[in-house]
DRENLODREN-317702 format. One record per residue: residue number from 1; x, y, z of N, C-alpha, C, CB in turn. Coordinates in nm, 4 decimals. Last residue first. Glycine has a CB too. Layout:
N
    k      n_px      n_py      n_pz     ca_px     ca_py     ca_pz      c_px      c_py      c_pz     cb_px     cb_py     cb_pz
  NUM         X         Y         Z         X         Y         Z         X         Y         Z         X         Y         Z
...
//
This chain:
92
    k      n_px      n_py      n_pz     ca_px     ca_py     ca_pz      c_px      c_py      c_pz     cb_px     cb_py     cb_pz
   92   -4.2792   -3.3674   -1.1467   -4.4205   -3.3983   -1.0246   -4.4104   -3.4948   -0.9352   -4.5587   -3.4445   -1.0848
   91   -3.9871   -3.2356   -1.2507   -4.0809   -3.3782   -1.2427   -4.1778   -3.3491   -1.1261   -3.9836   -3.5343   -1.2048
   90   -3.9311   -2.9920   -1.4948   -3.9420   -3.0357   -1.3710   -4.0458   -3.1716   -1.3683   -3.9894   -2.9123   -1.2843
   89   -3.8797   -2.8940   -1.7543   -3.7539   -3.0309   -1.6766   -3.7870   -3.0704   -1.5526   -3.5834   -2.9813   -1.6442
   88   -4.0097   -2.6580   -1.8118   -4.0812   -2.8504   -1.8205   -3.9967   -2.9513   -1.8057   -4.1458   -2.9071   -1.9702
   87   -3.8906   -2.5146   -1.6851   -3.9976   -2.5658   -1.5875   -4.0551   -2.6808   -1.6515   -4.1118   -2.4600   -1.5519
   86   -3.5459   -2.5292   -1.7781   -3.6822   -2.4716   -1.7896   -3.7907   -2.5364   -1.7151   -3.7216   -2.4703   -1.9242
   85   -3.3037   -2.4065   -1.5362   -3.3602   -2.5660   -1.6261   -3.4848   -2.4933   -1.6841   -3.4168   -2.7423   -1.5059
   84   -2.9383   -2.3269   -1.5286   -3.1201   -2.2679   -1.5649   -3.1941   -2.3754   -1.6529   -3.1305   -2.0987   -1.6772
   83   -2.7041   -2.2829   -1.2881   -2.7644   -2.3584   -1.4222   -2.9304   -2.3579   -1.4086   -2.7034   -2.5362   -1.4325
   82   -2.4862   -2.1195   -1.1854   -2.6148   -2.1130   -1.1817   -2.6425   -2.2003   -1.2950   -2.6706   -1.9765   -1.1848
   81   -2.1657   -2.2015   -1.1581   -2.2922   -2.1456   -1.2145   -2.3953   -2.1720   -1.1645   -2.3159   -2.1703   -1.3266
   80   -1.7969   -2.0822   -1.0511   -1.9476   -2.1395   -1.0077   -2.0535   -2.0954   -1.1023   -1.9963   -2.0859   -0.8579
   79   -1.5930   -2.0232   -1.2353   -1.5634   -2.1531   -1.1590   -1.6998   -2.1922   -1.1392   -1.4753   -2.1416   -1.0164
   78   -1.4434   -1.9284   -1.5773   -1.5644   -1.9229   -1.4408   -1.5513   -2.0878   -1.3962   -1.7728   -1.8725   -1.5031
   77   -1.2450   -1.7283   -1.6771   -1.2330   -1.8161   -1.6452   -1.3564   -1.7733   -1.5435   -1.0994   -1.8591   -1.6218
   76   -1.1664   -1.5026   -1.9841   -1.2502   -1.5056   -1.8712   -1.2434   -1.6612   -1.8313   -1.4033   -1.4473   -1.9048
   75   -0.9549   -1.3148   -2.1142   -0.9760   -1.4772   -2.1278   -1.0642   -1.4860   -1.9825   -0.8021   -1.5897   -2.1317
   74   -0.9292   -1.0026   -2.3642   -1.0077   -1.1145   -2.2167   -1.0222   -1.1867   -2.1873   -1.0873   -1.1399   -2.1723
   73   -0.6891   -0.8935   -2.5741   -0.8712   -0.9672   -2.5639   -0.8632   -0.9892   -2.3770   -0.9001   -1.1960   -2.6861
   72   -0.4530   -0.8902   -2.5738   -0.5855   -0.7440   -2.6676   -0.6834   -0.7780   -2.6359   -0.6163   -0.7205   -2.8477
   71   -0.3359   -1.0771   -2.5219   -0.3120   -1.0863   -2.6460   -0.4449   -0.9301   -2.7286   -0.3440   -1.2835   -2.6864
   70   -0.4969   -1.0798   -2.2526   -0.4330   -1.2163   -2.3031   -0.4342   -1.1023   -2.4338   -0.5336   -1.4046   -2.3026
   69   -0.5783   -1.0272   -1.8943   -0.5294   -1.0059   -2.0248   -0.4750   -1.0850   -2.1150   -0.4598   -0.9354   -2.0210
   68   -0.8156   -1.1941   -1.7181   -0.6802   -1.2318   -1.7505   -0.6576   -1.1371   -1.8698   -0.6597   -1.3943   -1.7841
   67   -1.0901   -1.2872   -1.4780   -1.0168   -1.2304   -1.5967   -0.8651   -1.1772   -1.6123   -1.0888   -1.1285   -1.6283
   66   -1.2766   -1.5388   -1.3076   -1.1797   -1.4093   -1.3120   -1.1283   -1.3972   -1.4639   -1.0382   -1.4266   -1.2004
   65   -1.6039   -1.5691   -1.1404   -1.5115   -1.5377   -1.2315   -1.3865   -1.4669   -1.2263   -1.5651   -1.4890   -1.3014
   64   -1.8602   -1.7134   -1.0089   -1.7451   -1.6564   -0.9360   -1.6615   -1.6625   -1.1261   -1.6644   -1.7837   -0.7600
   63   -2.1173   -1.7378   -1.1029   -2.1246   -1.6779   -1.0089   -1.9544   -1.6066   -0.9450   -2.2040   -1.7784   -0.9276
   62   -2.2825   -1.7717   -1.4380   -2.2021   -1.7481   -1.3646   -2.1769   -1.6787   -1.2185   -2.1604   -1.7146   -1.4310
   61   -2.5391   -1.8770   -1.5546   -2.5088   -1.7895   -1.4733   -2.3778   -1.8015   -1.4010   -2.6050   -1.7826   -1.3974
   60   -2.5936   -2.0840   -1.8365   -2.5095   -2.0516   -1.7359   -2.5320   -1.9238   -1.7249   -2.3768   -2.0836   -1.7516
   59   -2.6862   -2.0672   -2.1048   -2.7604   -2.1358   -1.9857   -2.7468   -2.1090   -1.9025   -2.7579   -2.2347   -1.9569
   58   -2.5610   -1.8197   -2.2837   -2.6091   -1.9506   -2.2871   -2.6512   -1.9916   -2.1930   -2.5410   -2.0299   -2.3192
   57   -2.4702   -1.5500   -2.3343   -2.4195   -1.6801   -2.4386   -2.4566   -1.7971   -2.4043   -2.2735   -1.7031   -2.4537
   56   -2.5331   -1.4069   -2.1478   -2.5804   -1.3326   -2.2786   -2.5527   -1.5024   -2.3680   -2.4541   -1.1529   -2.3395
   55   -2.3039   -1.4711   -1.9598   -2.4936   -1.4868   -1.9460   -2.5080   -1.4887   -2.0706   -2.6051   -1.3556   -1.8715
   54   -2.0665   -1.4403   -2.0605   -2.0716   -1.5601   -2.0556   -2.2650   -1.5883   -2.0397   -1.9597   -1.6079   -1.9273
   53   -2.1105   -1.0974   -2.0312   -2.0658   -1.1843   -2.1579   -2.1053   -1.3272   -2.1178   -1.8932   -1.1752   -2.1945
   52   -2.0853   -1.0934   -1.7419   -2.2149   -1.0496   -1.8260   -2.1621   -1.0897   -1.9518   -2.2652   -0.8820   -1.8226
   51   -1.8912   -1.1998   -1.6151   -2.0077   -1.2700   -1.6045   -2.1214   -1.2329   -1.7213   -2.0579   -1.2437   -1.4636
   50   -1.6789   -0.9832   -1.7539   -1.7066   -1.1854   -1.7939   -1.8278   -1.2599   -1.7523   -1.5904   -1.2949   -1.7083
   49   -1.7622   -0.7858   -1.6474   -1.8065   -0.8049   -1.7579   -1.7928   -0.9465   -1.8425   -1.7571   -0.7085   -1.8130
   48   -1.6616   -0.9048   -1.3538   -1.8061   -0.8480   -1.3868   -1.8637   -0.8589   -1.5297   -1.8076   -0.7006   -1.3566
   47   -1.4216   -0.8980   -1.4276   -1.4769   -1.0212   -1.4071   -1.6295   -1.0128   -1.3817   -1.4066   -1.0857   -1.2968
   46   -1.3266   -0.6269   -1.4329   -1.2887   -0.7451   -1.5838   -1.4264   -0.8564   -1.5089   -1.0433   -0.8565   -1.5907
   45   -1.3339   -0.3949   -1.3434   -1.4350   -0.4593   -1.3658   -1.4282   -0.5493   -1.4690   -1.5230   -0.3857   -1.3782
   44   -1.0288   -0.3143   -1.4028   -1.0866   -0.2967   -1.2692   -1.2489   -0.3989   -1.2797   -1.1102   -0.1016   -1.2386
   43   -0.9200   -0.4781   -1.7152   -0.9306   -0.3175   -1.6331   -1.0051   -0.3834   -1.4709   -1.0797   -0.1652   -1.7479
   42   -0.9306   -0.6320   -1.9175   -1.0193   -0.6344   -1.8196   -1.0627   -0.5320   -1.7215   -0.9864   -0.7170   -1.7635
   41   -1.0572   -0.5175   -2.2303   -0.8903   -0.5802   -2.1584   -1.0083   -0.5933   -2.0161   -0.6853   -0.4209   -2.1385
   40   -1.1441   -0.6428   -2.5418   -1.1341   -0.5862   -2.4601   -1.0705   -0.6099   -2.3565   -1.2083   -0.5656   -2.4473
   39   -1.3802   -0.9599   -2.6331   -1.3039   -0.8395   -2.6372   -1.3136   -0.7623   -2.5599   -1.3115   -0.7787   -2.7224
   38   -1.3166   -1.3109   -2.5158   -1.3955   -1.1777   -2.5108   -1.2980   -1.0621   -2.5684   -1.4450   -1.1408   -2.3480
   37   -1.3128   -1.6169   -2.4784   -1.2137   -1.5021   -2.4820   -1.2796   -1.3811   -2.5563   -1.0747   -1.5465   -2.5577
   36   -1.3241   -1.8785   -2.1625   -1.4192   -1.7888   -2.3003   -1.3255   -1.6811   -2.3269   -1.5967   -1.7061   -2.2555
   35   -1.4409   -2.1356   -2.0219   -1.3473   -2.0589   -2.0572   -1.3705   -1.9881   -2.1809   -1.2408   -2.1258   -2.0594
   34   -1.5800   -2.2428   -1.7201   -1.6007   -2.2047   -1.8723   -1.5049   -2.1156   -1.8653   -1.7449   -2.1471   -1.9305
   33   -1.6657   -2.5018   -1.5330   -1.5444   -2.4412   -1.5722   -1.5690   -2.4439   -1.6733   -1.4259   -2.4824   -1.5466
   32   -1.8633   -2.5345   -1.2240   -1.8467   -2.5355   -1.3828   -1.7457   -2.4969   -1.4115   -1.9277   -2.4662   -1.4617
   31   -2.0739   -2.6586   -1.0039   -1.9125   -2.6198   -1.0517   -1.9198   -2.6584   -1.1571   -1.7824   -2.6781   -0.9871
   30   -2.4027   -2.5074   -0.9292   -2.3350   -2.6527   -0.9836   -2.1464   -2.5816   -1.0174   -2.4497   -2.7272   -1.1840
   29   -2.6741   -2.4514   -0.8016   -2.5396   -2.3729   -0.7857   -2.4242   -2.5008   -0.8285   -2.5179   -2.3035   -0.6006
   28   -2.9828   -2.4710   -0.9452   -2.8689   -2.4944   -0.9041   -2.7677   -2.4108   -0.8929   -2.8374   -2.5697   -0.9561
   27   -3.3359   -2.4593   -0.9964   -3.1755   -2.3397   -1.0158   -3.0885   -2.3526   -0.8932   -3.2154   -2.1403   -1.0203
   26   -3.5271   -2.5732   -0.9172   -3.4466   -2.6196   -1.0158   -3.3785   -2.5489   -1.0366   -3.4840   -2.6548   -1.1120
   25   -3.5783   -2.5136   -0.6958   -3.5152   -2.5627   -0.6633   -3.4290   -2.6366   -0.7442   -3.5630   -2.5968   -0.5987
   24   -3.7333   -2.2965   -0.7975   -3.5948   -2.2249   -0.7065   -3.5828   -2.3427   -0.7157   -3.5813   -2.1343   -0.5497
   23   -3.9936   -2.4121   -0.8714   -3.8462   -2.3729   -0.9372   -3.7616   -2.2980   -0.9097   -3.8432   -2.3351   -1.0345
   22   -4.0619   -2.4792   -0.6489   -4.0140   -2.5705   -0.7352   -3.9529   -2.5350   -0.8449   -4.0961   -2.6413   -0.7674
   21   -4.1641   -2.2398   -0.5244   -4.0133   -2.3141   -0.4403   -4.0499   -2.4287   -0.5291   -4.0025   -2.3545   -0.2281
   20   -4.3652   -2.1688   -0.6687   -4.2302   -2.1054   -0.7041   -4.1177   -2.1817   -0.6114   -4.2328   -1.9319   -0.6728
   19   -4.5556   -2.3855   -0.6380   -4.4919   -2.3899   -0.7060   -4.3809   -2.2988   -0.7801   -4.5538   -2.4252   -0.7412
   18   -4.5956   -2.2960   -0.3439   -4.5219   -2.4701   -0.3665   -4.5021   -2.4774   -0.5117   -4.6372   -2.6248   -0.3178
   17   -4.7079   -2.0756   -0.4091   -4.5868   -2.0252   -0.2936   -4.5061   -2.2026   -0.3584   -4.6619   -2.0007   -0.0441
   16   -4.9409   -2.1627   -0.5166   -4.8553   -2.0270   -0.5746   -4.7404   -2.0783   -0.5170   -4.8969   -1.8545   -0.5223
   15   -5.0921   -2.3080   -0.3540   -5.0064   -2.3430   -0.4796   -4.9538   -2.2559   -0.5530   -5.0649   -2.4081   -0.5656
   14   -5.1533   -2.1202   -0.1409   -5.0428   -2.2723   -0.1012   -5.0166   -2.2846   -0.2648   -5.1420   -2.4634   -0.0055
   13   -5.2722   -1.9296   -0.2596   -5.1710   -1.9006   -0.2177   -5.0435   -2.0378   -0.1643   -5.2249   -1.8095   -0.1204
   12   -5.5126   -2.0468   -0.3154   -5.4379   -2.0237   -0.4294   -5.2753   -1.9612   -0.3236   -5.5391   -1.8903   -0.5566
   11   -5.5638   -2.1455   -0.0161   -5.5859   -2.2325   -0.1372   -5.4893   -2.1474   -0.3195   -5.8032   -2.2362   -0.1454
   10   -5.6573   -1.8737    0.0152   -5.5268   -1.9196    0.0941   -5.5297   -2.0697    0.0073   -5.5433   -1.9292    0.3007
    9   -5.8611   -1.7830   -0.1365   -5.7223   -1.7273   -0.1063   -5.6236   -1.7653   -0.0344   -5.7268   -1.6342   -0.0653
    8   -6.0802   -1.9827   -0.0576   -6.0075   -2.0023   -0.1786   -5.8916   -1.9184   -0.1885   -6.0891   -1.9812   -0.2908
    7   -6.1047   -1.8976    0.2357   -6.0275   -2.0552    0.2053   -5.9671   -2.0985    0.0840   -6.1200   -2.1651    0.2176
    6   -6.1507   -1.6713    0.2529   -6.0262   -1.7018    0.3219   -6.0032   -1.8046    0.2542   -6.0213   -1.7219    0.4681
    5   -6.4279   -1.7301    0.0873   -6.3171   -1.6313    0.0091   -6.1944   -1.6647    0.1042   -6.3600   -1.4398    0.0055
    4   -6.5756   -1.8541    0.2948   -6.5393   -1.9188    0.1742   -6.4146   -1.8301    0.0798   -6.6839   -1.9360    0.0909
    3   -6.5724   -1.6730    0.4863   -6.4749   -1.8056    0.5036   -6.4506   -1.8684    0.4077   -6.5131   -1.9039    0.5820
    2   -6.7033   -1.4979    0.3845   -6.5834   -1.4498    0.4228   -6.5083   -1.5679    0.4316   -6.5847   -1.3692    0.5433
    1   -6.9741   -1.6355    0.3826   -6.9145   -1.5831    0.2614   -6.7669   -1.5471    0.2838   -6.9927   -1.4608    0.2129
//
């Protein structure tokens, strides 16, 4: 009885574990260049709040950003993303 319970717990654990490293592997680190103009100035945590504005707006995770005063607003420039596939983009 013990061997049969090791074997179905380690049996759900191989396809647990092989199907979260399939979608880590669909979240890329891809070069992107988004440009976006936000309110507000940038101050000390400008490029923090460019990442968190640019998330909120669409696919992209941004990883490296900078920010720029421009005109009262924020011109956020991102170089690296994260791009987010959904799991039925994945192929078997």
């Amino acid at each position: 009885m013990k061997c049969a319970v090791s074997f179905m717990v380690s049996c759900f654990l191989i396809v647990f574990f092989t199907r979260h490293i399939k979608e880590l592997e669909a979240q890329k680190w891809k070069a992107c260049l988004i440009k976006q103009i936000c309110p507000g100035s940038c101050r000390t945590d400008g490029y923090i709040r460019c990442k968190n504005d640019i998330t909120k707006n669409g696919k992209h995770r941004p990883f490296e950003c900078k920010c720029k005063d421009v005109d009262g607003d924020r011109l956020c420039f991102c170089y690296k993303c994260l791009v987010l596939r959904a799991s039925s983009d994945l192929t078997t």
